[in-house]
N, CA and C atoms as a LAMMPS dump frame, in Angstrom:
ITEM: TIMESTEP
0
ITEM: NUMBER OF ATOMS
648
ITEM: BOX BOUNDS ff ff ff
-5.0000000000000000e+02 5.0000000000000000e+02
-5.0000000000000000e+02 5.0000000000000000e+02
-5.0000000000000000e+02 5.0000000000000000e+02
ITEM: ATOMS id mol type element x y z
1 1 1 N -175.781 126.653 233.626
2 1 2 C -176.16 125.274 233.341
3 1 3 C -177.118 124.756 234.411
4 2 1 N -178.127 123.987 233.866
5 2 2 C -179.044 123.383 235.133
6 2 3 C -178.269 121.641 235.094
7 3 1 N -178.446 121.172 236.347
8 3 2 C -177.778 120.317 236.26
9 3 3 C -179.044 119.225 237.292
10 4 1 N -178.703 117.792 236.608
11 4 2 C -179.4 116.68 237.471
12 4 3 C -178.054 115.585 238.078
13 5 1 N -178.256 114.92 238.997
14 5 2 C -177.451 113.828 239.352
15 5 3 C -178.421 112.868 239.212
16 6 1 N -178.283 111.592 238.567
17 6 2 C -179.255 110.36 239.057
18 6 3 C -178.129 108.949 238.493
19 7 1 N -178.065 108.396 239.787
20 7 2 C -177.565 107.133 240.219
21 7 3 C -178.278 106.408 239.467
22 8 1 N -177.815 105.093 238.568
23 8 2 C -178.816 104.028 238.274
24 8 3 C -179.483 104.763 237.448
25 9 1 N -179.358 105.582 237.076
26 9 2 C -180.418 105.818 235.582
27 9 3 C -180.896 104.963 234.548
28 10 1 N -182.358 104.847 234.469
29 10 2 C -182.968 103.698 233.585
30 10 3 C -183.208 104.151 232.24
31 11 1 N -183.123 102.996 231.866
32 11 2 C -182.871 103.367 230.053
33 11 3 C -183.872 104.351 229.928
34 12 1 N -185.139 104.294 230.02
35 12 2 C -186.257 105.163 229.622
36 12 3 C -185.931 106.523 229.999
37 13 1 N -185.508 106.422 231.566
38 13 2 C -185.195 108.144 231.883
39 13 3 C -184.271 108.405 230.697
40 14 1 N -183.7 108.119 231.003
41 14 2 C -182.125 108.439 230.37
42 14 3 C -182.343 108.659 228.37
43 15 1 N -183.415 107.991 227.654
44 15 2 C -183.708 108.542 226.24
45 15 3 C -184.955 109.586 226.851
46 16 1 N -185.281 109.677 227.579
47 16 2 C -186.588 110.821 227.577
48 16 3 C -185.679 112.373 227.926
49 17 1 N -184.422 112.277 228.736
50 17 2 C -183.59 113.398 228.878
51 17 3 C -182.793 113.835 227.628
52 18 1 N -182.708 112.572 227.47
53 18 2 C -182.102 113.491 225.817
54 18 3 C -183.032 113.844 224.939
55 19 1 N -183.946 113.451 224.484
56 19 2 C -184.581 113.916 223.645
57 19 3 C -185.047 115.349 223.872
58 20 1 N -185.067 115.526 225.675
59 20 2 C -184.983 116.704 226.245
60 20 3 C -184.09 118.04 226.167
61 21 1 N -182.713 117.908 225.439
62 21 2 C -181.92 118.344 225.427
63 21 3 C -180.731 118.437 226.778
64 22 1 N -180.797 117.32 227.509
65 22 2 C -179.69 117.204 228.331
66 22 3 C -179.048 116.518 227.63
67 23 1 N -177.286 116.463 228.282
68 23 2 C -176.523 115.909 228.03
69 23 3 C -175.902 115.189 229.2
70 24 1 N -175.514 113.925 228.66
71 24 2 C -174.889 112.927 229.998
72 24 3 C -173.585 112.948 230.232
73 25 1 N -172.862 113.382 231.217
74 25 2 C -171.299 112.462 231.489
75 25 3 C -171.57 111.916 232.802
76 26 1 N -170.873 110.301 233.095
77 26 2 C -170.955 109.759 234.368
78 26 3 C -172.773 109.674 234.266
79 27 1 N -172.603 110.545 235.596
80 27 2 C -173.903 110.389 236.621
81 27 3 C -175.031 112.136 236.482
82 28 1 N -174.132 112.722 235.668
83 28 2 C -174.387 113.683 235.646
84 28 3 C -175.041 114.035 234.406
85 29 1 N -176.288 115.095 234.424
86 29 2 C -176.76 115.334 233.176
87 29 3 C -176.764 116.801 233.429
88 30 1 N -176.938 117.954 232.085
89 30 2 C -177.093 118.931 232.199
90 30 3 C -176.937 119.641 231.125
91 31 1 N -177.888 120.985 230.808
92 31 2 C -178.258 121.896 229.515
93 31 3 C -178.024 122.651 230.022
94 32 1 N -178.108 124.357 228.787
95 32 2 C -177.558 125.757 229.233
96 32 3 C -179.057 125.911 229.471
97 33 1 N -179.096 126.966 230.702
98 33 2 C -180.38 127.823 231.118
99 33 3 C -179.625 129.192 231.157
100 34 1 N -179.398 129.618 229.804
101 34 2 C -179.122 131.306 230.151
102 34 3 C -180.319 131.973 229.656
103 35 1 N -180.447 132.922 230.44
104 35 2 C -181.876 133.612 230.284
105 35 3 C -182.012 134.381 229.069
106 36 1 N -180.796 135.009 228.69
107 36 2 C -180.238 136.072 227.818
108 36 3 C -179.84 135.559 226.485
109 37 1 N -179.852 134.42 226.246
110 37 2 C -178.818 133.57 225.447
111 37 3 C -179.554 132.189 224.858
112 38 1 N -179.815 132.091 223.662
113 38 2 C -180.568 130.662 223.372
114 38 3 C -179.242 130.097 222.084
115 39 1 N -178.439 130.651 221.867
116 39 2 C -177.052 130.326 221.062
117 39 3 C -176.99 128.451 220.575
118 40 1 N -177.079 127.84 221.663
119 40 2 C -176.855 126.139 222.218
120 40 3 C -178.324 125.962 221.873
121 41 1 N -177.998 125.018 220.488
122 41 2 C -179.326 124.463 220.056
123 41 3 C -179.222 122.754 220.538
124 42 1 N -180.021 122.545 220.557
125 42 2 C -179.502 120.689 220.167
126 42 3 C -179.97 120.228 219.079
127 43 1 N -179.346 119.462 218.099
128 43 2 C -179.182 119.016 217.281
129 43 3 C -178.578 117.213 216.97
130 44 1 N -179.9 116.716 216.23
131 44 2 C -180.213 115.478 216.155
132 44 3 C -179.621 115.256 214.339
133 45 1 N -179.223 114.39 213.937
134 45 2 C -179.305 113.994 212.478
135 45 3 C -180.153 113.094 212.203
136 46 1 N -180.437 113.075 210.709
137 46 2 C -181.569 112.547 210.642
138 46 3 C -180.863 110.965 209.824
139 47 1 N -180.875 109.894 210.304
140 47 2 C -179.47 108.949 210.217
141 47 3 C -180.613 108.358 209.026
142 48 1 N -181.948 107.934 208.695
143 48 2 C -182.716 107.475 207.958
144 48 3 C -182.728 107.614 206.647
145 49 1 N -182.593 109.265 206.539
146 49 2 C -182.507 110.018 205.317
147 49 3 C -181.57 110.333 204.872
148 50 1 N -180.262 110.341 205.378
149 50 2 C -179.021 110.834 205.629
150 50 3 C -178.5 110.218 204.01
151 51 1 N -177.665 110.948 203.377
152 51 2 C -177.347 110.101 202.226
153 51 3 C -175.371 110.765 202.092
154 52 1 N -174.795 109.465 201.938
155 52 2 C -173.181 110.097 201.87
156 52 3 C -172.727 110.917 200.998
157 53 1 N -172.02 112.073 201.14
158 53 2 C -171.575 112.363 199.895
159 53 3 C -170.295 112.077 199.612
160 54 1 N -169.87 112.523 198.323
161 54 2 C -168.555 112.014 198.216
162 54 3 C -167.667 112.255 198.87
163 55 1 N -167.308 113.373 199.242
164 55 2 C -166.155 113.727 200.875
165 55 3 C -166.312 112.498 201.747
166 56 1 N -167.643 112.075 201.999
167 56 2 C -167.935 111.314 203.347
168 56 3 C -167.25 110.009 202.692
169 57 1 N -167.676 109.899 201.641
170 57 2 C -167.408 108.133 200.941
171 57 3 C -165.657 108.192 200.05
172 58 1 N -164.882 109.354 200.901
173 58 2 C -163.617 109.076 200.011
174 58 3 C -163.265 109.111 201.755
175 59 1 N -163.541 109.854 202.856
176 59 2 C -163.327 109.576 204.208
177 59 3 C -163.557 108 204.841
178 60 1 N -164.641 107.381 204.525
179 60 2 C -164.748 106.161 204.656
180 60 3 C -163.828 105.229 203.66
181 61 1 N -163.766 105.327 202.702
182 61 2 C -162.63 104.741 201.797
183 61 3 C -160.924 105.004 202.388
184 62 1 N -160.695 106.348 202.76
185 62 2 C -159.565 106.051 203.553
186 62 3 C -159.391 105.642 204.543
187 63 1 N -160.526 105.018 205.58
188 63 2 C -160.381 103.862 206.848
189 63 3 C -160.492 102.514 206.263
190 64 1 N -160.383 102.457 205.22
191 64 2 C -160.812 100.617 204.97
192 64 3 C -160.094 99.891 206.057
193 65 1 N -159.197 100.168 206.61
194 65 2 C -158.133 99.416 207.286
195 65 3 C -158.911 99.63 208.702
196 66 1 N -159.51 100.633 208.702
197 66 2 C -159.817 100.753 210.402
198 66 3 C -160.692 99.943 210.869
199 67 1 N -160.678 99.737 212.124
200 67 2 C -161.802 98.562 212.738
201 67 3 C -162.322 98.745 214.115
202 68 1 N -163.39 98.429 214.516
203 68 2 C -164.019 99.23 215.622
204 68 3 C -164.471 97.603 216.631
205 69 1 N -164.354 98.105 217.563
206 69 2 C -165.266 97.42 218.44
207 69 3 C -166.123 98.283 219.058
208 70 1 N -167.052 97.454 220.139
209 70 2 C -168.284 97.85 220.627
210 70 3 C -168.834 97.327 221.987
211 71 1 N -168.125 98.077 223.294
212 71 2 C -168.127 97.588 223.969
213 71 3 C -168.884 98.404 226.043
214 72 1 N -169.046 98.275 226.926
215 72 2 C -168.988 98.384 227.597
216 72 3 C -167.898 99.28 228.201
217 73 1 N -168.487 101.068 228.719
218 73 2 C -166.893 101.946 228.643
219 73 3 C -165.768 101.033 229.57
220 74 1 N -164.451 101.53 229.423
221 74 2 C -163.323 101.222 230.196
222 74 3 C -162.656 102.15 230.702
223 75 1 N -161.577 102.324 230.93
224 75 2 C -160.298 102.636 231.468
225 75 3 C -159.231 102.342 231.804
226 76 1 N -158.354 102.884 230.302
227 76 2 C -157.106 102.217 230.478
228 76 3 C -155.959 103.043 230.189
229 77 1 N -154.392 102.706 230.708
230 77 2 C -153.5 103.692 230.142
231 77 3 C -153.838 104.601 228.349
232 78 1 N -153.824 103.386 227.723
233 78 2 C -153.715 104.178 226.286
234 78 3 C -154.861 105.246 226.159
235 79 1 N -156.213 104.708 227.04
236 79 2 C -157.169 105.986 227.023
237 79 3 C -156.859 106.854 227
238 80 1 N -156.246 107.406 228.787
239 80 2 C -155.706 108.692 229.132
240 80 3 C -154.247 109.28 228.494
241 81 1 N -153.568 108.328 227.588
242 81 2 C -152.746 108.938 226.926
243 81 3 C -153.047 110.014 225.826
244 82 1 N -154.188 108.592 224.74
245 82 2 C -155.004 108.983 223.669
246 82 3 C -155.494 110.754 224.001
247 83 1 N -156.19 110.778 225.245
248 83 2 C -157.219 111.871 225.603
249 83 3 C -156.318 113.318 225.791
250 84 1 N -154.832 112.811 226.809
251 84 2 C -154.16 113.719 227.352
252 84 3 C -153.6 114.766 225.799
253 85 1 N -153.208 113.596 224.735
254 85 2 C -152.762 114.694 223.674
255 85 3 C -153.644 114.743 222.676
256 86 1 N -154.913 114.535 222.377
257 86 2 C -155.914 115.234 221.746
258 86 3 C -156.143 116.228 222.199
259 87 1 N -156.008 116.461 223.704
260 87 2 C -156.48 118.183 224.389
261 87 3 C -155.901 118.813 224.026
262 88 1 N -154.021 118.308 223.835
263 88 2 C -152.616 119.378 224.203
264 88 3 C -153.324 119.962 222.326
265 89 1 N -153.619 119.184 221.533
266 89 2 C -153.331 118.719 220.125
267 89 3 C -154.442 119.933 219.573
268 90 1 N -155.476 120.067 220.26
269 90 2 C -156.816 120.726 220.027
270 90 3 C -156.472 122.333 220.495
271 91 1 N -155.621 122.132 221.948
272 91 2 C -155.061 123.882 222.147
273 91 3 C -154.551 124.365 221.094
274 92 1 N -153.193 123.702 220.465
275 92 2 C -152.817 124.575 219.351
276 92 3 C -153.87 124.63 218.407
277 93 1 N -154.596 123.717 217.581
278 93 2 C -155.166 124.214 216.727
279 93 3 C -156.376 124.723 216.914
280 94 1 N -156.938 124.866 218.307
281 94 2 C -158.229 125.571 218.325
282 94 3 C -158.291 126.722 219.737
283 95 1 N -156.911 126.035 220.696
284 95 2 C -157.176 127.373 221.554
285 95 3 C -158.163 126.838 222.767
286 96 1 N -158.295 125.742 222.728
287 96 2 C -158.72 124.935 223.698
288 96 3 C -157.973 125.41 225.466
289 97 1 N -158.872 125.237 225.972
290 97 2 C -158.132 125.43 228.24
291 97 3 C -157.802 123.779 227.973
292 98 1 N -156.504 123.769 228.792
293 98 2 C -156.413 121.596 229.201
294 98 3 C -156.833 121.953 230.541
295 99 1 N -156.923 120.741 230.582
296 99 2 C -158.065 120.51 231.95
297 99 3 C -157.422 118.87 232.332
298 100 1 N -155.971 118.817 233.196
299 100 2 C -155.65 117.787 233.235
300 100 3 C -156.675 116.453 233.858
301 101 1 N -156.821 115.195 233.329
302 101 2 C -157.559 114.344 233.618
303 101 3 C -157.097 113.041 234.131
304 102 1 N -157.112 112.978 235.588
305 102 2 C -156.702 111.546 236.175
306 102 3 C -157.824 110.818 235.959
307 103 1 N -157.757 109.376 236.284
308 103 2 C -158.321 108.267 236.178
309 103 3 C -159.46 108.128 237.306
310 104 1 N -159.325 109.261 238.029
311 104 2 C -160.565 109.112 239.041
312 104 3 C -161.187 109.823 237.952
313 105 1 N -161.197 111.136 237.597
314 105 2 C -162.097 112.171 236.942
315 105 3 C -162.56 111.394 235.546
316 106 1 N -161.554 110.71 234.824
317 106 2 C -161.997 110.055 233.625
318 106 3 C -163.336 108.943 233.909
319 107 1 N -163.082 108.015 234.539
320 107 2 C -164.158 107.346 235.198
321 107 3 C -165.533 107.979 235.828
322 108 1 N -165.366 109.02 235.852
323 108 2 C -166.338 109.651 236.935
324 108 3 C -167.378 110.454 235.545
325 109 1 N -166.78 111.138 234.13
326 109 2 C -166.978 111.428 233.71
327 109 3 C -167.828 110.559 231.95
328 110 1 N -166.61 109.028 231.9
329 110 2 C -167.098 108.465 230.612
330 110 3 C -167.313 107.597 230.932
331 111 1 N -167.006 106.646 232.628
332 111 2 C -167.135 105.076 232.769
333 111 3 C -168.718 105.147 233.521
334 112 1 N -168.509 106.013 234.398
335 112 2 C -169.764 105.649 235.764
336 112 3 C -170.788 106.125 234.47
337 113 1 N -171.878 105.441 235.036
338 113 2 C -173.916 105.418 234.935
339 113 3 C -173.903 105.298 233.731
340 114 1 N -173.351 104.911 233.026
341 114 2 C -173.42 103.731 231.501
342 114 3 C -174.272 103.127 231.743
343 115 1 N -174.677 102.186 232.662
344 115 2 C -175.89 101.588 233.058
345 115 3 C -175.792 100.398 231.491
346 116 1 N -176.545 100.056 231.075
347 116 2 C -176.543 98.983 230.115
348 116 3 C -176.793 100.198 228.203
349 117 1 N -177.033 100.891 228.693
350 117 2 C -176.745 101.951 227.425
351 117 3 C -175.804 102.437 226.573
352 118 1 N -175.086 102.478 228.16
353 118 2 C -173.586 103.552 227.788
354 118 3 C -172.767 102.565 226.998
355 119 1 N -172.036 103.323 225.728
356 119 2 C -170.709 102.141 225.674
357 119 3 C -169.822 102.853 224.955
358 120 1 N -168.618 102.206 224.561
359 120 2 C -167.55 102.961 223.983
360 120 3 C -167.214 102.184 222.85
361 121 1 N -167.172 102.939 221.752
362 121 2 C -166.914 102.42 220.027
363 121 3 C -164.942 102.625 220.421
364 122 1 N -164.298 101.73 220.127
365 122 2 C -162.665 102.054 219.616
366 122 3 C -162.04 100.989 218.697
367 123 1 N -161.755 102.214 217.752
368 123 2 C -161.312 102.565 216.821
369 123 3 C -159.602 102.043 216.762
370 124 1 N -159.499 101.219 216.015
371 124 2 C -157.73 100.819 215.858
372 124 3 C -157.504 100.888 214.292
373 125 1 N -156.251 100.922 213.942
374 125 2 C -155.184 100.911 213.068
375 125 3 C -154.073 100.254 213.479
376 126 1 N -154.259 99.141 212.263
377 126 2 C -152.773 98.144 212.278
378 126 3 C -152.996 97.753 214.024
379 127 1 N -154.028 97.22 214.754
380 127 2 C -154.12 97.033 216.136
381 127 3 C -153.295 97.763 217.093
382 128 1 N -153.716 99.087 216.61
383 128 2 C -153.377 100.182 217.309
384 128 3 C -154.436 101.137 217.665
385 129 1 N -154.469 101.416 218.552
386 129 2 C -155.975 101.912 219.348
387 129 3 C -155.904 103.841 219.054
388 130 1 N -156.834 103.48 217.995
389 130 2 C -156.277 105.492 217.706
390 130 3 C -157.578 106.654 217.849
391 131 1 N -158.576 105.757 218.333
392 131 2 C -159.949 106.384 218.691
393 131 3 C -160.894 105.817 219.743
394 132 1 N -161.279 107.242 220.627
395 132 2 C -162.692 106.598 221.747
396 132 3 C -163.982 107.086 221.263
397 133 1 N -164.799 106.377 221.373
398 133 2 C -166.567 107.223 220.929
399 133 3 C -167.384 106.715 221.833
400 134 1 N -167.364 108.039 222.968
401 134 2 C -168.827 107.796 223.715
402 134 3 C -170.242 107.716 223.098
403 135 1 N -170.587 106.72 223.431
404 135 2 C -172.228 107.108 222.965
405 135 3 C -173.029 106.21 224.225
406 136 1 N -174.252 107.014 223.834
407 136 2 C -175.75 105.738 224.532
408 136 3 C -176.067 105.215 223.846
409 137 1 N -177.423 104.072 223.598
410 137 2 C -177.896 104.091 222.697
411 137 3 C -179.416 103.958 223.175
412 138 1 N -180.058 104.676 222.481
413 138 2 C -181.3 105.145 222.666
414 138 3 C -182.997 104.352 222.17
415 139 1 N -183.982 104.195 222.656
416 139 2 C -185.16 103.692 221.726
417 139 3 C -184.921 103.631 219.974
418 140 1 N -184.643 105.421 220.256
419 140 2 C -184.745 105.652 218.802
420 140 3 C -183.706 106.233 217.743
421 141 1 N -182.533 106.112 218.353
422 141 2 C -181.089 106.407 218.136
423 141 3 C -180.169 106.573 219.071
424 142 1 N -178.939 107.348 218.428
425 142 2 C -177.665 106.971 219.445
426 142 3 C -177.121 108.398 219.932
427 143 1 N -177.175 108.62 221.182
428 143 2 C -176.449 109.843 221.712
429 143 3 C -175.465 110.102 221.853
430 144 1 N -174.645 110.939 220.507
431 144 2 C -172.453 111.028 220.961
432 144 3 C -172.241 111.796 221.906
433 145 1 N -172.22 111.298 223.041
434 145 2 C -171.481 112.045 224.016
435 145 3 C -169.885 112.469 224.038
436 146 1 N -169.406 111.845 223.938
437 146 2 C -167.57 112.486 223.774
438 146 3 C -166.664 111.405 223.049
439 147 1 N -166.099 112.093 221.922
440 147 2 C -165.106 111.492 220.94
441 147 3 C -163.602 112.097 221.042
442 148 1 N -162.463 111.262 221.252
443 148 2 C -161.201 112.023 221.085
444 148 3 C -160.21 110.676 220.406
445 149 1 N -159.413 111.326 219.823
446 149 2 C -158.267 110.332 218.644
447 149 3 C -157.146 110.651 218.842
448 150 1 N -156.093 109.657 218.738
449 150 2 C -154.896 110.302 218.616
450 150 3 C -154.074 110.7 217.477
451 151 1 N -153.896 112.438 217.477
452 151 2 C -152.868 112.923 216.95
453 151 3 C -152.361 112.757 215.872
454 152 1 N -151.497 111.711 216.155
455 152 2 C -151.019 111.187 215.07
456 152 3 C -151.483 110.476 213.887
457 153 1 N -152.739 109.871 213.671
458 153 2 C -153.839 109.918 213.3
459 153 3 C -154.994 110.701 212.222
460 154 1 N -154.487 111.932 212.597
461 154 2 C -155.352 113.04 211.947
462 154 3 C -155.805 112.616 210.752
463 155 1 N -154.877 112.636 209.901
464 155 2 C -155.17 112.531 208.302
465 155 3 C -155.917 111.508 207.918
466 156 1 N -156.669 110.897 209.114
467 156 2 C -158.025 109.873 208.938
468 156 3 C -159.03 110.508 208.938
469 157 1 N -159.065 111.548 209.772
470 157 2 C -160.419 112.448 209.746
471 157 3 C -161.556 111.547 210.6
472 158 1 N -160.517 111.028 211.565
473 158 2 C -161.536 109.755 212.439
474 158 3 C -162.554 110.283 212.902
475 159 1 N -162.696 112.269 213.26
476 159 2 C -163.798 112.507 213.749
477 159 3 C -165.124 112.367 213.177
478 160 1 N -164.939 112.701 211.936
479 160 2 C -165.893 112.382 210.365
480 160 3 C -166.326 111.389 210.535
481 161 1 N -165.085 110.427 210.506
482 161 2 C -165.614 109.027 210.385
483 161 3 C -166.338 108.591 211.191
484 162 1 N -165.783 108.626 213.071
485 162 2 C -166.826 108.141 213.664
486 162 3 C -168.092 108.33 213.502
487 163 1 N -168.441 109.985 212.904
488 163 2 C -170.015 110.043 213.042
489 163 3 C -170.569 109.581 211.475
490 164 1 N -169.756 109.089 210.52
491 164 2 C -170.646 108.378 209.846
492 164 3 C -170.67 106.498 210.06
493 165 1 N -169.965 106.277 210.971
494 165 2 C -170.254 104.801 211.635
495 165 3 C -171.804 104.816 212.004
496 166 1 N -172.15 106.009 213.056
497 166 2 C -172.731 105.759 214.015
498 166 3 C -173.708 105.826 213.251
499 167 1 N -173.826 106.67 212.344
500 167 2 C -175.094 107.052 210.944
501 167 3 C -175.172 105.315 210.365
502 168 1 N -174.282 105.026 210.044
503 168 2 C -174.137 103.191 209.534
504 168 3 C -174.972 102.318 211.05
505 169 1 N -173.972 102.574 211.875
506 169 2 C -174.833 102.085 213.048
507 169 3 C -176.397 101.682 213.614
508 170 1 N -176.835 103.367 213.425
509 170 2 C -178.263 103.638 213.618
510 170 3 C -179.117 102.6 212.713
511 171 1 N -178.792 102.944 211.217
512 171 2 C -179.285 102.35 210.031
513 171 3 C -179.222 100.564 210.679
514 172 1 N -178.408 100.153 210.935
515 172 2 C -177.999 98.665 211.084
516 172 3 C -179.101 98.643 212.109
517 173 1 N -179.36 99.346 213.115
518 173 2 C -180.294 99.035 214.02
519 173 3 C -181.481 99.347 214.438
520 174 1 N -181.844 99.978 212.819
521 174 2 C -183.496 100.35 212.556
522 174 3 C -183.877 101.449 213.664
523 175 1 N -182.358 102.622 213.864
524 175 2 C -182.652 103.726 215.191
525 175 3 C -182.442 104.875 213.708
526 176 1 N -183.574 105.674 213.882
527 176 2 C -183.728 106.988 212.973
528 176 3 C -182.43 108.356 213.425
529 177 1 N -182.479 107.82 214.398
530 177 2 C -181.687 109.612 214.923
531 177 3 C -180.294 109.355 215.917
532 178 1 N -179.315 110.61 215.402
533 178 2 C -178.223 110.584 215.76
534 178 3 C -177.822 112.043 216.675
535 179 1 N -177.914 111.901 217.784
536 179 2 C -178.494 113.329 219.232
537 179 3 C -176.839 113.496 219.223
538 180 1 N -176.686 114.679 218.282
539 180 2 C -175.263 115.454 218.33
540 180 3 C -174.429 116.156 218.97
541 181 1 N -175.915 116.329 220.221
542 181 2 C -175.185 117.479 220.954
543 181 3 C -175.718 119.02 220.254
544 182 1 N -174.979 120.009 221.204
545 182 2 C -175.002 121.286 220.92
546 182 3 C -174.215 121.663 219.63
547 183 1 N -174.884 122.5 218.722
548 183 2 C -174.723 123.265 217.829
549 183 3 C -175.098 124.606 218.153
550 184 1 N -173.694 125.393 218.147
551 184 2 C -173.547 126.759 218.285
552 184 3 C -173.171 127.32 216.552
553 185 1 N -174.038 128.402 215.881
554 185 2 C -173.215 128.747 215.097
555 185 3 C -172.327 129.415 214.208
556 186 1 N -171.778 130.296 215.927
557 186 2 C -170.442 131.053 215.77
558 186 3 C -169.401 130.608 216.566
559 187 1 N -169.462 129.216 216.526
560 187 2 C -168.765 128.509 217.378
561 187 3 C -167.79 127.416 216.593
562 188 1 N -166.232 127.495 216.1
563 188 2 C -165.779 126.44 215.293
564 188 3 C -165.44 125.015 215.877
565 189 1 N -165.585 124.754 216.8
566 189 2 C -165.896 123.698 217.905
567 189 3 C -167.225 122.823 217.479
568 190 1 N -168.372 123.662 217.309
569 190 2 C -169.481 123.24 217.51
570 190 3 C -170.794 123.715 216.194
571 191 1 N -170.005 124.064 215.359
572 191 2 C -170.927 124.557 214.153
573 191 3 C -170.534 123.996 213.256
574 192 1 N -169.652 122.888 212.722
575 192 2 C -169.317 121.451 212.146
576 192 3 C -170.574 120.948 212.055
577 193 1 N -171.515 120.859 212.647
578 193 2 C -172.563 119.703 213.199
579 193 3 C -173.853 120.159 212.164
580 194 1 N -173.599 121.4 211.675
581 194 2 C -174.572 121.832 210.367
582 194 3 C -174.276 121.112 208.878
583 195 1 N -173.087 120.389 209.121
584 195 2 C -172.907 119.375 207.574
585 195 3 C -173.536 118.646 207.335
586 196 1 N -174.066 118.218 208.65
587 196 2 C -174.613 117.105 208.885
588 196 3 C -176.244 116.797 208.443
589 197 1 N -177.23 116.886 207.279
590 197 2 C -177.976 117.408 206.549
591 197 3 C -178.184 115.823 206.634
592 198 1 N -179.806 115.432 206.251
593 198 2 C -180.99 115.868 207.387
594 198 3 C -180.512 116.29 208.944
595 199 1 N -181.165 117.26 209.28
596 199 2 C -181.112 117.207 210.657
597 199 3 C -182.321 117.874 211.516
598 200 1 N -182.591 117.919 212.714
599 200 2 C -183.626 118.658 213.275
600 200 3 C -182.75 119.287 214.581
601 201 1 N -183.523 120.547 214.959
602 201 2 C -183.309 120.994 216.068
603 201 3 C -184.332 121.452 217.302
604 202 1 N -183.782 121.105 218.716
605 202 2 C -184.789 121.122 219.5
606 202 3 C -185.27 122.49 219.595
607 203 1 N -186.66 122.505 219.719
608 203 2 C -187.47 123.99 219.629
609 203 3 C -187.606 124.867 220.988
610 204 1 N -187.751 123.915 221.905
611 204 2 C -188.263 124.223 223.166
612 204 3 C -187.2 123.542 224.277
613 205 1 N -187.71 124.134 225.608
614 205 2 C -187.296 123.749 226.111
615 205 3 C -187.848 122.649 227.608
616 206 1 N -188.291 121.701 227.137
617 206 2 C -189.314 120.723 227.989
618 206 3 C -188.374 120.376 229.421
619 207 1 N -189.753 120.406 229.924
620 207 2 C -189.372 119.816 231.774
621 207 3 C -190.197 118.582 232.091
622 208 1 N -189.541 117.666 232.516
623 208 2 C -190.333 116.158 233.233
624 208 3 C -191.596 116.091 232.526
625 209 1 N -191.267 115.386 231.569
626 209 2 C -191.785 114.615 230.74
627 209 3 C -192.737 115.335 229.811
628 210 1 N -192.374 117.1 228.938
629 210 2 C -193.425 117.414 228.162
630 210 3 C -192.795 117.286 227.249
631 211 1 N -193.95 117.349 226.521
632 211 2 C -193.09 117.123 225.048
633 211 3 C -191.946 117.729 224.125
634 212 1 N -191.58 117.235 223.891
635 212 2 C -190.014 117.466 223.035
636 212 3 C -190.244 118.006 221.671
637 213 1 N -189.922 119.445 220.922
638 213 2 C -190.873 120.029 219.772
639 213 3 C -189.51 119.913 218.771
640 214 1 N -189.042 119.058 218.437
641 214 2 C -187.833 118.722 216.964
642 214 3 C -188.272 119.329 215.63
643 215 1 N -187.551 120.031 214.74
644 215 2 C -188.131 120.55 213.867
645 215 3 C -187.117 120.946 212.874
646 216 1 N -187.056 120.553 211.382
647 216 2 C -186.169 120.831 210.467
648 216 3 C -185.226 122.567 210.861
């Protein structure tokens, strides 16, 4: 992984790196540089063109009840509860490492260098807090940085859902593109992100400030 630190990151840096193919937590940004290995694409949706299908619009029909705010990240008990058993929840069914997370590391990772970009979508039921959604938000769309739900929960398919909010989102705010992150695809973690139709993927791999080559 190549990695940047930058304190105070300004909105502009901060959409010109993604479009770059970095990714943000905290203060920290960083992409794969394996020499041997181009596997880790990045992958944008195309939120403009994007059209629901019925899976998506019987998934949104079973949140009618759910309700989101939109706010400035935090940190709070129910977070690190929420987070602690989505990990335990994700080992069994995917085989996931836990990687226990105190409230210094959580902060360090989803609260710090938000800067006026960063914020956190959550997600309740019956005013019960059953989802977090990192994102930025960008010139020209919104970057998901890290989503986790609780558990108990599942049979909402909140992960679905969040990313067709953010597709609703974008649309609401005249932003074309939804920066998904890495798409691997022999990866069941990370090859989900091909449903996701329009989409483009980054071609190249640009340094300080060349151009960014996106392409169906």
């Amino acid at each position: 992984m190549q990695y940047k630190y930058i304190e105070n990151c300004p909105s502009f840096l901060n959409d010109t790196l993604v479009k770059e193919g970095w990714r943000r937590f905290g203060n920290y940004y960083s992409r794969p540089q394996c020499s041997t290995c181009k596997e880790c694409k990045s992958l944008r949706i195309d939120a403009k063109n994007y059209h629901f299908s019925k899976n998506a619009k019987r998934t949104i029909k079973k949140n009618a009840n759910t309700v989101f705010t939109i706010q400035k990240p935090t940190i709070t008990n129910e977070h690190l509860d929420i987070y602690e058993r989505y990990h335990r929840y994700m080992q069994k069914k995917r085989g996931w490492k836990i990687y226990e997370i105190k409230p210094k590391s959580y902060h360090e990772l989803y609260v710090a260098g938000a800067q006026k970009f960063g914020k956190e979508i959550l997600y309740y039921i019956d005013d019960r807090l059953v989802a977090v959604d990192l994102v930025d938000f960008l010139d020209d769309g919104i970057s998901s940085i890290y989503f986790f739900y609780d558990p108990d929960f599942a049979e909402y398919s909140l992960g679905r859902y969040s990313i067709y909010m953010q597709i609703k989102l974008a649309t609401n705010f005249n932003l074309r593109w939804i920066y998904l992150g890495y798409y691997v695809k022999d990866c069941p973690s990370l090859n989900y992100k091909e449903r996701y139709k329009p989409f483009e993927i980054l071609q190249n791999n640009p340094d300080n400030f060349e151009e960014a080559i996106w392409m169906e």
